[in-house]
C-alpha positions, 0 to 999 in steps of 0.5 A: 275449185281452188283452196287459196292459201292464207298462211303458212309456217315451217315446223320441225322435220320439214313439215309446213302448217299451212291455212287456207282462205276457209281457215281449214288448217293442213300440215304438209311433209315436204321432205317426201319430195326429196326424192321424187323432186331434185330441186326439194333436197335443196330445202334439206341441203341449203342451211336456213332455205325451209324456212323462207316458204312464203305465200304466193301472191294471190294465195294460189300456192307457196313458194322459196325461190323461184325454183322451188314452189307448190300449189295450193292444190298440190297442198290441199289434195296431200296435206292432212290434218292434225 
């Protein structure tokens, strides 16, 4: 089953509040993959790119470019909650 994001926002210290279709609210540390993921260090390197995360159509994952993106099960399985 496919937990569709609805929204998300970048926070401080590379944290991203995503909501889902169900209104279930997770927050998410991007910055654990910098390491395990070249191209992520690019949203600490690249002045202003963290905040350009936007929803994938359909609400299926989230993305900055088309290089650098998540799925929404990718979100929900390791994000947590407040």
């Amino acid at each position: 089953m496919f937990h569709k994001v609805k929204s998300v926002k970048s926070l401080e210290n590379y944290i991203l509040e995503i909501v889902f279709q169900n209104n279930i609210i997770k927050y998410y540390d991007v910055s654990n993959l910098f390491e395990k993921w070249n191209v992520f260090k690019n949203l600490e390197t690249v002045n202003g790119l963290f905040n350009q995360v936007k929803v994938d159509k359909g609400g299926y994952g989230i993305s900055w470019n088309e290089d650098i993106d998540l799925s929404c099960d990718e979100l929900w399985n390791n994000g947590y909650n407040k």
